[in-house]
C-alpha positions in Angstrom: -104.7 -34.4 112.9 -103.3 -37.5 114.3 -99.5 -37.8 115.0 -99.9 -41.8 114.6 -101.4 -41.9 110.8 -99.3 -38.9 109.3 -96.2 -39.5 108.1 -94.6 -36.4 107.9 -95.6 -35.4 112.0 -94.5 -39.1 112.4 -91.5 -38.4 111.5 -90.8 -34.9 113.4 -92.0 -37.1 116.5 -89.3 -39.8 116.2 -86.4 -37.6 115.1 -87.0 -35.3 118.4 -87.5 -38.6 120.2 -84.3 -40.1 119.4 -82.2 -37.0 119.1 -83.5 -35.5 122.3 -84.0 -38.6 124.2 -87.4 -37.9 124.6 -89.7 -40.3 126.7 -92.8 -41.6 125.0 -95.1 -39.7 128.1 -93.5 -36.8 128.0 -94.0 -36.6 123.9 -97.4 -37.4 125.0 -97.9 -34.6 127.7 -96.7 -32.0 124.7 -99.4 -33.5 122.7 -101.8 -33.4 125.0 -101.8 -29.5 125.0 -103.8 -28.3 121.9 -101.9 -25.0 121.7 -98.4 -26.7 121.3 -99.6 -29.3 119.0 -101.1 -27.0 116.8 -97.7 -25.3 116.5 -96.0 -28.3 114.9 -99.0 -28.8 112.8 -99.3 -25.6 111.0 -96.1 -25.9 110.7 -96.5 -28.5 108.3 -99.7 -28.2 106.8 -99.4 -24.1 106.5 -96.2 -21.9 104.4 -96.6 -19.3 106.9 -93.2 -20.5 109.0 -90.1 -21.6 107.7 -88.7 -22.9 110.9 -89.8 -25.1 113.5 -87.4 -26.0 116.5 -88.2 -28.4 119.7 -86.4 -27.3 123.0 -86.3 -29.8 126.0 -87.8 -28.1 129.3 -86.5 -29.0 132.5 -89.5 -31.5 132.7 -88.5 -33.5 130.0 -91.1 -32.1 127.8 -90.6 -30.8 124.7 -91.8 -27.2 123.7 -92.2 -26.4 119.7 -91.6 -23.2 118.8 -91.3 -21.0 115.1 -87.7 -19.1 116.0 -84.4 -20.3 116.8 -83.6 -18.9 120.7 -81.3 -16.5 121.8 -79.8 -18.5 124.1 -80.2 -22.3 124.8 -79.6 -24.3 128.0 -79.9 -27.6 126.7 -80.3 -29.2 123.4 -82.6 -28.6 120.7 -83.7 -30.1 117.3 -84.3 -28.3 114.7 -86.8 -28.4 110.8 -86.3 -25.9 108.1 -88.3 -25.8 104.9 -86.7 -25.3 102.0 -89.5 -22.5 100.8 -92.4 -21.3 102.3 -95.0 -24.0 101.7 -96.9 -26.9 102.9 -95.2 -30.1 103.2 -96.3 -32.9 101.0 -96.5 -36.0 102.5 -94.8 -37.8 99.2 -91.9 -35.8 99.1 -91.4 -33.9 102.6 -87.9 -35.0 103.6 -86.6 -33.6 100.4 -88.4 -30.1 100.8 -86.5 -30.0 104.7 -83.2 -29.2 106.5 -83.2 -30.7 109.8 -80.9 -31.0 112.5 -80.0 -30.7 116.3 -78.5 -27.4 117.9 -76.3 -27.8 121.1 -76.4 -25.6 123.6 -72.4 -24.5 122.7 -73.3 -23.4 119.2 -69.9 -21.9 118.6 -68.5 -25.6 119.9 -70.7 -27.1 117.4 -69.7 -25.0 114.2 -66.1 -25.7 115.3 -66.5 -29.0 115.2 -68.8 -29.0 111.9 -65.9 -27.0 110.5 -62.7 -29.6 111.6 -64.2 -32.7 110.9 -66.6 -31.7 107.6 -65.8 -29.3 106.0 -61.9 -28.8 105.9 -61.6 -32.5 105.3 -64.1 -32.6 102.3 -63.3 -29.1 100.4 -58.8 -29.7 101.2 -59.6 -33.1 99.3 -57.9 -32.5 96.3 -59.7 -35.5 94.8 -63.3 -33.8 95.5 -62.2 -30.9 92.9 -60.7 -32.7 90.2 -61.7 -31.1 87.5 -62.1 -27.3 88.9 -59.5 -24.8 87.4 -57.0 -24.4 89.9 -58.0 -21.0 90.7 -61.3 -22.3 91.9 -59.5 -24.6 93.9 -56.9 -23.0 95.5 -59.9 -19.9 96.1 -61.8 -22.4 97.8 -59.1 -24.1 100.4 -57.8 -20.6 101.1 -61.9 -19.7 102.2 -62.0 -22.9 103.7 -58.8 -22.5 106.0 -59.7 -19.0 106.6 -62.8 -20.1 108.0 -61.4 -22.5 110.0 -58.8 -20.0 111.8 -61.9 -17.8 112.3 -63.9 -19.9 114.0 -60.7 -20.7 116.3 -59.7 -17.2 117.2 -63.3 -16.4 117.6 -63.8 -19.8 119.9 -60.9 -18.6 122.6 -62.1 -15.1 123.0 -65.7 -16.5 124.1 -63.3 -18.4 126.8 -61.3 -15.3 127.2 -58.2 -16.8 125.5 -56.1 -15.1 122.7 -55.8 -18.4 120.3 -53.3 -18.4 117.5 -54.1 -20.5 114.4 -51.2 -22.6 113.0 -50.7 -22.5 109.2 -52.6 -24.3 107.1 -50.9 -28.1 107.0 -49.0 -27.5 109.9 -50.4 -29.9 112.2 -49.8 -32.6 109.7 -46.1 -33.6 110.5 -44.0 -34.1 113.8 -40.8 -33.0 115.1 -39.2 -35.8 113.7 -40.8 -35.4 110.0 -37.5 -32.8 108.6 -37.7 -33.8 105.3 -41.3 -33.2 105.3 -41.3 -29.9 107.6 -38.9 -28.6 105.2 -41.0 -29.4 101.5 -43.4 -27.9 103.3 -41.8 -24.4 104.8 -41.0 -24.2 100.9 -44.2 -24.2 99.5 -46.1 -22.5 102.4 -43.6 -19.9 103.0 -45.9 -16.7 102.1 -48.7 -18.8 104.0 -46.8 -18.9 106.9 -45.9 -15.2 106.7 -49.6 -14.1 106.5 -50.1 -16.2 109.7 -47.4 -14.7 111.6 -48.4 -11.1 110.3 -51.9 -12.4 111.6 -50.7 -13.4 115.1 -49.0 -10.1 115.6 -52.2 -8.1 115.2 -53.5 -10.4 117.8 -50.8 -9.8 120.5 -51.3 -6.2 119.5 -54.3 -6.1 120.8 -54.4 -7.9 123.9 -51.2 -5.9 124.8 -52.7 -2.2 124.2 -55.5 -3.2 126.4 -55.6 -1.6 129.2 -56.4 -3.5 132.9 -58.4 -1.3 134.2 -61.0 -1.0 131.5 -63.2 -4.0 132.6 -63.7 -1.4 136.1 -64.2 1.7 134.2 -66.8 0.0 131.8 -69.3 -0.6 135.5 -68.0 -4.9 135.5 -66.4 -6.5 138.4 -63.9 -8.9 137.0 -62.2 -11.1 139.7 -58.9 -12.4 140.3 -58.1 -15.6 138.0 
C-alpha cells in the first residue's frame, strides 16, 4: 500500500511529522523497512489492534509499535481506535483518538488537568441547566482530581506538596473583602483541606530515616 495515495496513512505520516519533528528521510528510512511499515498498515486496514504509537529513536527514526511503553525517553505520538475495526477511509478521523505522550506523563496530565479540565467543568456557565447536585458533584471530583494529581506529582520529586483549597489561589493579600466572602462560604472546604494536609505531615513525620538503608537502597546526602 502506498503511503502517498491513502489518505488515512497520509495522515498518520504528517501528524507524526509535525508533532515529532520528523525529517522527510528519516520517515522514509522507517518506510523503507517492510516489517515496520506493515505495522502501521494493519493497523489500519485490520481490527486486530486498538493502539498504534510512534516513538522517536535516537536516530531520528521513528519506530511504530501496538502498546503504549513502560517508560519513554523522548516523545511519542499516539492513534487509538474507537472499536476494534478497520479504518474507513471516508470517515477515519472520527473512528480515532490521537495524540502526543511526553516523556513526563505525570507533567503532562498535570498540565491537561490545570489548564482543561478545571477551567471547563468550574465554569459555571458550561452546566447551566444541570441540577445543582450534579454540579456541585462534578467540581468537588474535579478539584479532587486536581489535588491528586499534585500530591501525587511532588512525591515522584520526593516533595510532600500540600494542595490549597479550591478558589484559593484566586485573590491576593490585598483582596480582604474578597478573602473574607470566601473563608465564609468555603469554610468546611477549607477544613477538609487542612484535615487533608495533616494526614500528609503525618506521614512524612512517622517515617523513619533509616528505612531507605534497611530496604538494600543507598540514598545520598541532599
Amino acid at each position: 500500500m502506498a503511503f502517498d495515495s491513502d489518505a488515512r496513512l497520509q495522515f498518520i505520516e504528517s501528524y507524526t511529522q509535525k508533532t515529532l519533528k520528523v525529517k522527510n528521510d528519516k520517515w522514509q528510512k522507517l518506510l523503507s523497512q517492510d516489517e515496520q511499515k506493515q505495522i502501521i498498515v494493519d493497523w489500519v486496514e485490520k481490527g486486530d489492534q486498538l493502539n498504534l504509537i510512534l516513538i522517536t529513536q535516537s536516530n531520528g527514526v521513528p519506530l511504530p509499535f501496538y502498546d503504549f511503553p513502560e517508560t519513554l525517553q523522548g516523545k511519542a505520538v499516539y492513534f487509538v481506535k474507537k472499536s476494534k475495526s478497520p479504518l474507513t477511509k471516508e470517515k477515519f478521523r472520527s473512528q480515532i483518538i490521537y495524540g502526543d505522550l511526553s516523556n513526563s506523563p505525570l507533567e503532562q496530565l498535570s498540565a491537561l488537568v490545570d489548564e482543561l479540565l478545571v477551567p471547563l467543568l468550574s465554569n459555571k456557565r458550561n452546566h447551566e441547566n444541570w441540577p445543582a447536585v450534579v454540579s456541585q458533584d462534578v467540581q468537588r471530583h474535579v478539584y479532587n482530581l486536581k489535588s491528586s494529581v499534585f500530591v501525587v506529582a511532588g512525591q515522584v520529586k520526593g516533595k510532600t506538596l500540600l494542595p490549597l483549597p479550591v478558589g484559593a489561589e484566586s485573590f491576593t493579600d490585598n483582596d480582604e473583602e474578597k478573602a473574607e466572602k470566601y473563608l465564609r462560604n468555603s469554610i468546611h472546604q477549607i477544613e477538609g483541606v487542612i484535615i487533608g494536609w495533616s494526614h500528609q505531615i503525618h506521614d512524612v513525620l512517622k517515617r523513619k530515616s533509616a528505612q531507605p538503608l534497611l530496604e538494600g537502597l543507598n540514598p545520598e546526602p541532599w
